[in-house]
C-alpha positions as CSV (number, residue, x, y, z in Angstrom):
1,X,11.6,26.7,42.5
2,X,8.0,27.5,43.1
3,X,7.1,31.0,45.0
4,X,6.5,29.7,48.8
5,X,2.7,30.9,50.1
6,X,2.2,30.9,53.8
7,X,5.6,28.9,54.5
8,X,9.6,29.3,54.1
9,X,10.7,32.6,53.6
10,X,7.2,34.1,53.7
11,X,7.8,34.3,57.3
12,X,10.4,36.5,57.1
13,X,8.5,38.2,54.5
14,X,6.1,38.6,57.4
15,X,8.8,39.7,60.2
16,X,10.2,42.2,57.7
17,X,6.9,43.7,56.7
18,X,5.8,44.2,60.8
19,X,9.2,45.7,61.4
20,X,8.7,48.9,58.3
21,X,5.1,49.2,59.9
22,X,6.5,49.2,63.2
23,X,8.8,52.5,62.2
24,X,6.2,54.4,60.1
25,X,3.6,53.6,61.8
26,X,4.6,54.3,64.8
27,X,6.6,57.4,64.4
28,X,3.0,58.7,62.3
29,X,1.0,58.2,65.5
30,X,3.6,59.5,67.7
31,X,2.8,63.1,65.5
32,X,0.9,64.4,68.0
33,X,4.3,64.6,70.6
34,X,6.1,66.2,67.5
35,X,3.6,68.6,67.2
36,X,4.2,69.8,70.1
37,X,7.8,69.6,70.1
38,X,7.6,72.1,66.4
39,X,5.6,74.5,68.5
40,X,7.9,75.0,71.5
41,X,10.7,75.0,68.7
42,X,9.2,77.4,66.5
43,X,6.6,79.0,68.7
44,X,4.1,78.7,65.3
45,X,0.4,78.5,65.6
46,X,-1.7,75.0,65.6
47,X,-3.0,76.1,62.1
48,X,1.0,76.3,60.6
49,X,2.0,73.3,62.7
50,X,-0.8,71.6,61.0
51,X,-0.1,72.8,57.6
52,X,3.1,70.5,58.1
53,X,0.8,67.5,58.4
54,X,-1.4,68.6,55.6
55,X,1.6,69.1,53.0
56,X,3.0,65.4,54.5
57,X,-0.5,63.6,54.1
58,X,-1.4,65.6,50.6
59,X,2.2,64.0,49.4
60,X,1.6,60.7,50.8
61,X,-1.7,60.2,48.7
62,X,-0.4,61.8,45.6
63,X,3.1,59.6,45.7
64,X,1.1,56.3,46.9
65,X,-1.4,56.4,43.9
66,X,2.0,56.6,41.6
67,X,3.8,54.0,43.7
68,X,0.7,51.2,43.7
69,X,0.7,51.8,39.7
70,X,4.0,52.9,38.1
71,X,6.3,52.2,41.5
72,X,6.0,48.2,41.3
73,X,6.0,47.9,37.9
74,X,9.7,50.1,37.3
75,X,11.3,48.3,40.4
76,X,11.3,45.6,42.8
77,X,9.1,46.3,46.4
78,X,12.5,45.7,47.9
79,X,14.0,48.6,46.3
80,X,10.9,50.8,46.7
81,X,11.6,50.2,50.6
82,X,14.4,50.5,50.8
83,X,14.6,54.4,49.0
84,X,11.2,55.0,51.2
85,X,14.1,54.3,54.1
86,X,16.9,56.3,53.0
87,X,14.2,59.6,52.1
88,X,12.9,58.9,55.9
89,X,16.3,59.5,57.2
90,X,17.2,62.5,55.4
91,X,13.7,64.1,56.3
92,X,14.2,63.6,59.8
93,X,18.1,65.0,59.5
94,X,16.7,68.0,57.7
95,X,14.0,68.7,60.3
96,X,16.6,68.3,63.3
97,X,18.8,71.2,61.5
98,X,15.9,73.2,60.8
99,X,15.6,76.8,62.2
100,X,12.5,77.8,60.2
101,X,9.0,76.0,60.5
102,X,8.8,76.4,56.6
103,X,11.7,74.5,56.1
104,X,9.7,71.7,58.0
105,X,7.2,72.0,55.1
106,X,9.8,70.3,52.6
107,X,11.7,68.4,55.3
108,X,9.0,66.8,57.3
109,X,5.8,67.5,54.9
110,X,6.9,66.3,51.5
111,X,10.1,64.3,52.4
112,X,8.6,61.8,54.9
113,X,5.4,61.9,53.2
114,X,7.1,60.4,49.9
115,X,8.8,58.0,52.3
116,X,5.7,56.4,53.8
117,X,4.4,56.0,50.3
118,X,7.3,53.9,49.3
119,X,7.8,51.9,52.3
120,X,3.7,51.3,53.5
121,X,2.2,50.6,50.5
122,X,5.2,48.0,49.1
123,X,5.1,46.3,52.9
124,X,1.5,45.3,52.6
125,X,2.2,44.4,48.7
126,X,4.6,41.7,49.6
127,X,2.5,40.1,52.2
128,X,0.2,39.8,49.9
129,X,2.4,37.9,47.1
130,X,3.6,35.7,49.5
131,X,0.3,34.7,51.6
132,X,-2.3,33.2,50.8
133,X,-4.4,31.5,52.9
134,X,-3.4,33.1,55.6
135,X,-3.4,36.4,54.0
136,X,-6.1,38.0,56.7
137,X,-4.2,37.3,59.3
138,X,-0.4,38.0,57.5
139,X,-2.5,42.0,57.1
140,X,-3.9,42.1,60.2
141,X,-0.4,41.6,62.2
142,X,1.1,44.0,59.7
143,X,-1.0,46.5,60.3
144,X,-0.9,46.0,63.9
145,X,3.0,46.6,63.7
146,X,2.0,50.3,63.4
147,X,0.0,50.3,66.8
148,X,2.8,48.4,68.8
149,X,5.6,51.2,66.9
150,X,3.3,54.1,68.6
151,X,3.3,52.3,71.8
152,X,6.9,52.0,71.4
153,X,7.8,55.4,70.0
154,X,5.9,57.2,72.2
155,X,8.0,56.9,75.0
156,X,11.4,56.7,73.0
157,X,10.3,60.4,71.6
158,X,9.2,61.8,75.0
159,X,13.1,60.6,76.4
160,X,14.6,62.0,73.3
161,X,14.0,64.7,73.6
162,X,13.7,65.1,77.6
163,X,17.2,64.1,77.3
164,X,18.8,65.5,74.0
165,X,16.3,68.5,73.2
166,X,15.3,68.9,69.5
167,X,18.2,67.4,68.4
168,X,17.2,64.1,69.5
169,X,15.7,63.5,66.3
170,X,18.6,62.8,64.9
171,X,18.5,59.6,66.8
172,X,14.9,59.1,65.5
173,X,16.8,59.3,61.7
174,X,19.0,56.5,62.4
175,X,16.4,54.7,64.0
176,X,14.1,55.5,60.4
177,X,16.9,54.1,58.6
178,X,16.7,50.3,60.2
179,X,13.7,50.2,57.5
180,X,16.6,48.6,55.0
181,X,16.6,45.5,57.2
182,X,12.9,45.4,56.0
183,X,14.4,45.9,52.2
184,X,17.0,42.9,52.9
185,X,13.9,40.3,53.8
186,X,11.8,41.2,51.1
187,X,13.0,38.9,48.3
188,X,11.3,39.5,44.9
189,X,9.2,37.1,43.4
190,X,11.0,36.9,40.6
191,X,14.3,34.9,42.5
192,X,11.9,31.8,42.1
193,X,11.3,32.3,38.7
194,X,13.1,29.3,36.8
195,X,15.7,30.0,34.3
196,X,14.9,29.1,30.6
197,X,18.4,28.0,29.4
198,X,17.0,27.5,25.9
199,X,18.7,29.8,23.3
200,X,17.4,33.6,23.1
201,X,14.6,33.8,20.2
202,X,15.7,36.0,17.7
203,X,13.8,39.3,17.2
204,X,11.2,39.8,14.4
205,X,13.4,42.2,11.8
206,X,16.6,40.0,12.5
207,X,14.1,36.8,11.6
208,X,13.1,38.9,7.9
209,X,16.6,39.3,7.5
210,X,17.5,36.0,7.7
211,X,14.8,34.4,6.2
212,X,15.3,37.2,3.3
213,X,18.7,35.9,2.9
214,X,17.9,32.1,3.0
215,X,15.6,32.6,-0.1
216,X,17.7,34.5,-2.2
217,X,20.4,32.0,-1.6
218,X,17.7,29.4,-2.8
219,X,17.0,31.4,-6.3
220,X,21.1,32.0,-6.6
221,X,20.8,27.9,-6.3
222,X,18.3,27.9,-9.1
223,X,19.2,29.9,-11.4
224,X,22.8,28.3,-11.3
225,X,20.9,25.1,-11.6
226,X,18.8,26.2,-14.4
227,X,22.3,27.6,-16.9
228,X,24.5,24.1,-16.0
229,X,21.2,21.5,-16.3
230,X,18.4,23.3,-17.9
231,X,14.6,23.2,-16.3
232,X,13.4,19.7,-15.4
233,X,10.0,18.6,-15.0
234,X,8.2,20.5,-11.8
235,X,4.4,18.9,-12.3
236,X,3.8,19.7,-8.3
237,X,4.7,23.7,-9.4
238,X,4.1,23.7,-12.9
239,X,0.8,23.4,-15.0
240,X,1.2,21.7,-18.2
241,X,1.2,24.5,-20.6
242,X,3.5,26.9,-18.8
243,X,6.1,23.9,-18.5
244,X,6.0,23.7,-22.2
245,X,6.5,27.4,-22.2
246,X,9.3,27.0,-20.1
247,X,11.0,24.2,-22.0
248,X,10.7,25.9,-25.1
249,X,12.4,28.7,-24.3
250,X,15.5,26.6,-23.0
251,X,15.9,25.0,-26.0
252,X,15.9,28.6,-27.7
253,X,19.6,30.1,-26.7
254,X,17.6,33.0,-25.2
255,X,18.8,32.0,-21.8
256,X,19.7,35.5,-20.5
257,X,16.1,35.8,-21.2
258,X,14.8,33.3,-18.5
259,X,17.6,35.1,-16.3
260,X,16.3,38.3,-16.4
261,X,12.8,37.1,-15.6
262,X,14.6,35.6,-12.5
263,X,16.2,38.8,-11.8
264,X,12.8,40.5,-11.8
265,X,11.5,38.0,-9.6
266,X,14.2,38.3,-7.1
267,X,13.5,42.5,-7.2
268,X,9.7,41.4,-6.4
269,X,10.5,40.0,-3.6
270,X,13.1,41.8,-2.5
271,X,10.1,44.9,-2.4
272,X,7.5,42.4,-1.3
273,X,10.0,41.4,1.6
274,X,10.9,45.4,2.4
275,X,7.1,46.5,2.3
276,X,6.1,43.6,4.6
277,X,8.8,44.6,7.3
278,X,7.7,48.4,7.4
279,X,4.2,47.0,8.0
280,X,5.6,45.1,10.7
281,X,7.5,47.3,12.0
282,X,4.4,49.9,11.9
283,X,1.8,47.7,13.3
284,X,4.5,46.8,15.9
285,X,4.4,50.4,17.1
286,X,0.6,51.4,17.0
287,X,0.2,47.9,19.0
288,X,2.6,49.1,21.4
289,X,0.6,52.3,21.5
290,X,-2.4,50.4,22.3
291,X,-0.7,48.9,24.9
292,X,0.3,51.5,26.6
293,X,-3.4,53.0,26.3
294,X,-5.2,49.9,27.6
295,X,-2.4,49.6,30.7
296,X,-3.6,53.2,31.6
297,X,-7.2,52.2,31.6
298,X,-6.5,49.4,33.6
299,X,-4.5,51.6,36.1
300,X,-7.1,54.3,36.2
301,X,-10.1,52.6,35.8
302,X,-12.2,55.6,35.6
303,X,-15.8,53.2,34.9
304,X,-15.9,52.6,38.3
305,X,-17.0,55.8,38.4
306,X,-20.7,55.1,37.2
307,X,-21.0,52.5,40.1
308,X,-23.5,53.9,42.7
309,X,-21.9,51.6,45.7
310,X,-18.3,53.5,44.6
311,X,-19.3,56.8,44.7
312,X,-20.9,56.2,48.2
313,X,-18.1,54.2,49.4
314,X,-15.6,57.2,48.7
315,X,-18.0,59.7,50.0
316,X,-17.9,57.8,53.2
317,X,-14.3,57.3,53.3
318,X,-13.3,60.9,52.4
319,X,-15.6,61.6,55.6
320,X,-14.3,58.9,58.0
321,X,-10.7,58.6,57.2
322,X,-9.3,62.1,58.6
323,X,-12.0,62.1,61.7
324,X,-11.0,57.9,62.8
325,X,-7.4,59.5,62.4
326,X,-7.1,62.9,63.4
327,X,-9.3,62.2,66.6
328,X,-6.2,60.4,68.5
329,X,-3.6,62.5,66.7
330,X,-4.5,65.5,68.4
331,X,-5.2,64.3,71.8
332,X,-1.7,64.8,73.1
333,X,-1.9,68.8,72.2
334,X,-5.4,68.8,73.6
335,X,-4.4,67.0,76.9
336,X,-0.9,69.1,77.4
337,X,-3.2,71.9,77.3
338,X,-5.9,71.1,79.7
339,X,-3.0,69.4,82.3
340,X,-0.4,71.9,81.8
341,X,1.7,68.5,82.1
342,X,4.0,66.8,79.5
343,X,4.5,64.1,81.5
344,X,1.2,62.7,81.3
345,X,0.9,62.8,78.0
346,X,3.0,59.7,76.5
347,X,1.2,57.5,79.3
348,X,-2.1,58.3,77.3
349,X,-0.2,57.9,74.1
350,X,1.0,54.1,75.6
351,X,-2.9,53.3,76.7
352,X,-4.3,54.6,73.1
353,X,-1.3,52.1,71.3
354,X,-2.3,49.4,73.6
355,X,-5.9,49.1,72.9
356,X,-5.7,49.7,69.4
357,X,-2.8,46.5,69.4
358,X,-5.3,44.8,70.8
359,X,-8.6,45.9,69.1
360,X,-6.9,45.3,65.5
361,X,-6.0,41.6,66.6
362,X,-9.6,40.7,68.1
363,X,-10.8,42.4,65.0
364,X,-9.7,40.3,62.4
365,X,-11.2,37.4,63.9
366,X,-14.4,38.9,64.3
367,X,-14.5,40.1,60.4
368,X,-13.1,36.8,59.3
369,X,-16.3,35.1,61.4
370,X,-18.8,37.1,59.1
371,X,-21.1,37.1,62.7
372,X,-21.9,40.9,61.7
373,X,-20.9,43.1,58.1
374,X,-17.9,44.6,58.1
375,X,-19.5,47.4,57.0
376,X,-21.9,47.9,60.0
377,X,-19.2,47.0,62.2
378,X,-17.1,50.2,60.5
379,X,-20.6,52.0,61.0
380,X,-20.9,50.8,65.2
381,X,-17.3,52.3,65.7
382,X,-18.2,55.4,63.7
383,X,-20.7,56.0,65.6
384,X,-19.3,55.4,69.1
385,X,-16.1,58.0,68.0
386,X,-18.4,60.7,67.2
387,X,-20.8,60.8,70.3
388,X,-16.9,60.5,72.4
389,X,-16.0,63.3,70.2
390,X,-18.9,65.5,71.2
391,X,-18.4,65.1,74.9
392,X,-15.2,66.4,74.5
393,X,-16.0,70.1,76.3
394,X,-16.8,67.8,79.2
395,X,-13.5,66.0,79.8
396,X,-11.8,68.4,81.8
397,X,-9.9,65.6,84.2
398,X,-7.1,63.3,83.8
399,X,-9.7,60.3,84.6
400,X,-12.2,61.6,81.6
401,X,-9.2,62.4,78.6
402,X,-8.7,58.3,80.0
403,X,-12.1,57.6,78.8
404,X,-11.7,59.3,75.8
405,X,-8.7,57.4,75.3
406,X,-10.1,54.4,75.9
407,X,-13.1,54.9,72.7
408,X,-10.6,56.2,70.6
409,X,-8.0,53.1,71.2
410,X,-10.6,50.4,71.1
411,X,-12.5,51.7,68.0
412,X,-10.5,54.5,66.1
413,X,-8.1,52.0,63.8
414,X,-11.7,49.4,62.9
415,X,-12.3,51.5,59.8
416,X,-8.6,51.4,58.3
417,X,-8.2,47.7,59.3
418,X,-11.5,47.0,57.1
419,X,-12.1,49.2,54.5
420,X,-10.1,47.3,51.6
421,X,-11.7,44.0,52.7
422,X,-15.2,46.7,52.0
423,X,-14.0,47.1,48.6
424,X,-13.8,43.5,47.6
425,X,-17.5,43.1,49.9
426,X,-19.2,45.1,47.3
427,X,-16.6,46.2,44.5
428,X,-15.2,42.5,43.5
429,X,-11.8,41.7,43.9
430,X,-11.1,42.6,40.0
431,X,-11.9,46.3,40.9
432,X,-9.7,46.2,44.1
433,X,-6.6,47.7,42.9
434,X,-8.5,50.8,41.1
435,X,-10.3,51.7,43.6
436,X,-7.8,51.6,46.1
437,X,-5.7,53.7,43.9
438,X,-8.7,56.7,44.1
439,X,-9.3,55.6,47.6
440,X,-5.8,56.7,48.4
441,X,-5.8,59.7,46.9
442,X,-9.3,60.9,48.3
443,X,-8.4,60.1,51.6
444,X,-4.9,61.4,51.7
445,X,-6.6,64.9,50.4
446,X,-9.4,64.4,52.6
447,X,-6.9,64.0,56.0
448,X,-4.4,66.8,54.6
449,X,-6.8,69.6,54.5
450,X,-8.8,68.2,57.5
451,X,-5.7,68.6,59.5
452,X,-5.1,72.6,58.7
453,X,-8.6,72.8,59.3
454,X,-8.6,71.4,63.2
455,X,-5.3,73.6,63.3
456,X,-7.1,76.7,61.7
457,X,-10.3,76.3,64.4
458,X,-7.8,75.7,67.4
459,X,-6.3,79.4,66.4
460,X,-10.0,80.6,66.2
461,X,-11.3,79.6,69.0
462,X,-8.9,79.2,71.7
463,X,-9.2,75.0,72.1
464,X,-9.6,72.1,70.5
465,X,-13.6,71.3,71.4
466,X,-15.2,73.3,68.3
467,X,-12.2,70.9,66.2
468,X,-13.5,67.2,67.8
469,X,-17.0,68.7,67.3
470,X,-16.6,68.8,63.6
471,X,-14.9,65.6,63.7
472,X,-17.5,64.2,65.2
473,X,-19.9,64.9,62.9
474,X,-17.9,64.1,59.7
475,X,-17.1,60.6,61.5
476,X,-20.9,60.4,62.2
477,X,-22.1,60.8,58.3
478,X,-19.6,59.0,57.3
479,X,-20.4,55.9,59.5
480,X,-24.4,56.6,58.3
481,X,-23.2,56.5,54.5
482,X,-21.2,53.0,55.3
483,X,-24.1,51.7,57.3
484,X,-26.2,52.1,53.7
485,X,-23.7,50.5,51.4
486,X,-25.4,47.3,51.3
487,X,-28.6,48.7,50.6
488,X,-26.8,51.0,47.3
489,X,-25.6,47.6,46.4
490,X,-28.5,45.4,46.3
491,X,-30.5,48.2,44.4
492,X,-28.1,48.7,42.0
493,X,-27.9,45.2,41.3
494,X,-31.8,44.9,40.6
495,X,-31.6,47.5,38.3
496,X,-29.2,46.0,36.7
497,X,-30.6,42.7,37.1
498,X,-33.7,44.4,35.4
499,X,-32.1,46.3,32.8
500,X,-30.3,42.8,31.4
501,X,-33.9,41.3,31.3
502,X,-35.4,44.1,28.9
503,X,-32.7,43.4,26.5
């Protein structure tokens, strides 16, 4: 039975890939209610409540690079997600009993970071084994699951724990462990593998065996052959003189003679036989040896390196990563403290899930219409965040955080919506699964130590303005070094172009 592509059970592929984004994604941008919910807990500072994030997004990129190469390779996606589930729950379990913020570090920072990189990274695998076609817009609903799940979880957190107090997130574990209904629908490609019903082939050393065995038979034949009928005429093996050698000596009585030449022949290829299956066996193992060294250099393809339009690509993403995603993170923290009212909060929370919902969807169709680059379009929103960012000491009213609100919803999620469809733009398609490997480890380390660092200035300071300052400008650089990608490309493919001419 052929694997179905964009039909059949890739629907429910599809429905059980928009349900595990739904959960992580939306209990991920629903951090910035947590955050405040550890500090009333543990009255910590922002910099130690923001180490928890940094620990959980340092994790995440480290366990993500190891799930996209080793992960799917040792187990089934299905399996993947469904552990990424049951580590989710326990994190959450952990971090409800928790009476210490530096138990949070293990609890919330390394156990649901581990989780999201089993469960995100598998989801958007199987969408892509089964869709084709439609693959652009299988991704872009995916990834939308994660803005509906914030405008979902937003106000199932805030009643949580209105109603239950901290230990409401004990309902948010159960909830974290419906990620298994996910694991249920996503059936492994290898179910429509057919079954080859043809008998087992039989391994190499069992085949020298046998064949061994076959041919001394034979010889035992002849040479019993040979003492009841004597050597007959062979001209197809035989030259002329050594068939007169041969029949001379049978008509001598020195038959024990021809035997032990026999005999001597049989040792001879008894040791031929033995040497050839040690040289199998040895070239067996330094070919398995090379294996394993060319799967590594196809895992970490490190050449990519020595491409210009790489090293600016990750430069830019390092840069616009933690500012696109920290930027709504902390505006429920920076809100509650300008209001002085935790009510309002989860309303912003509900507008910013909206718009981004809605700004993902439009998106796709836009980026599918190639009307502008994806990369400028990645720059424009760039660029539009940061100048919002830097009017941040300005928005002192409920009506202005709105408009912030609004930028950030409408153009914060553009750049992690587009940037893998970058990477095939000016990286090919071959190169795609390297460099998203890197990508997802510079970007995870990028956003963990960004996040102690917003933390770290919010201590300093007294607020969170010199914090969306410096995200401003690391999402405005970053948006100028995207803007420039196809520039780095088309040079480097002249010198290249010239380069293969002079040879």
């Amino acid at each position: 039975m052929p694997l179905p592509k964009d039909k059949g059970w890739s629907w429910m592929v599809l429905i059980g890939a928009i349900t595990q984004m739904t959960l992580t994604g939306g209990l991920n941008k629903s951090a910035g209610i947590l955050f405040v919910a550890f500090q009333e807990r543990f009255d910590s500072s922002s910099a130690t409540t923001s180490l928890l994030s940094t620990v959980l997004y340092l994790t995440y990129s480290i366990a993500a690079l190891f799930v996209m190469t080793f992960g799917i390779k040792l187990a089934t996606c299905r399996t993947l997600v469904f552990l990424g589930s049951l580590v989710h729950c326990i994190g959450y379990i952990i971090t409800s009993r928790a009476h210490d913020v530096r138990v949070l570090l293990v609890s919330y920072g390394i156990f649901i970071g581990i989780g999201n990189a089993l469960t995100q990274s598998t989801s958007l695998t199987m969408v892509g084994f089964y869709f084709d076609k439609r693959r652009g817009f299988a991704n872009s609903l995916t990834t939308a699951g994660s803005s509906f799940g914030g405008l979902m979880f937003a106000q199932v957190i805030t009643s949580l724990l209105d109603e239950y107090g901290y230990q409401g997130l004990l309902v948010i574990a159960a909830v974290s462990l419906h990620g298994s209904v996910s694991a249920a629908l996503y059936r492994p490609t290898k179910f429509y593998e057919t079954s080859n019903r043809s008998e087992p082939e039989e391994k190499p050393l069992a085949k020298i065996v046998h064949n061994q065995n076959d041919l001394i038979s034979d010889i035992d034949l002849s040479i019993h052959a040979i003492n009841e009928q004597g050597i007959q005429e062979q001209p197809n093996e035989f030259d002329s003189r050594e068939h007169e050698s041969i029949k001379d000596r049978h008509s001598s009585p020195d038959i024990p003679c021809l035997n032990a030449d026999l005999g001597a022949s049989i040792l001879k290829i008894h040791r031929t036989m033995s040497e050839s299956s040690i040289n199998d066996r040895s070239s067996s193992r330094i070919s398995k040896r090379s294996n394993v060294f060319k799967t590594l250099a196809n895992l970490f393809d490190i050449s990519v390196f020595s491409i210009p339009v790489f090293i600016a690509f990750e430069v830019s993403a390092i840069l616009l990563c933690p500012a696109t995603m920290l930027s709504p993170v902390f505006v429920a923290p920076h809100a509650k403290e300008l209001l002085n009212d935790t009510k309002k909060v989860p309303i912003l929370i509900t507008i910013l899930s909206s718009l981004d919902l809605i700004s993902r969807i439009v998106l796709a169709f836009i980026s599918d219409s190639r009307v502008i680059r994806r990369s400028t379009l990645i720059a424009l929103s760039a660029f539009m965040i940061g100048i919002s960012n830097h009017c941040v000491r300005w928005y002192t009213s409920y009506e202005t955080i709105i408009a912030h609100i609004v930028v950030l919803g409408i153009f914060s999620g553009n750049y992690l919506s587009l940037y893998a469809a970058i990477i095939v733009d000016f990286m090919s398609i071959e190169r795609l699964q390297s460099v998203l490997g890197f990508t997802a480890l510079f970007q995870g380390c990028a956003v963990a130590s960004s996040f102690y660092l917003v933390g770290y200035l919010r201590d300093a300071t007294g607020s969170y303005v010199m914090s969306y300052h410096v995200l401003g400008a690391m999402v405005i650089v970053g948006g100028l070094i995207m803007l420039s990608l196809p520039y780095i490309h088309a040079r480097s493919q002249k010198k290249d172009l010239k380069f293969n001419i002079h040879e």
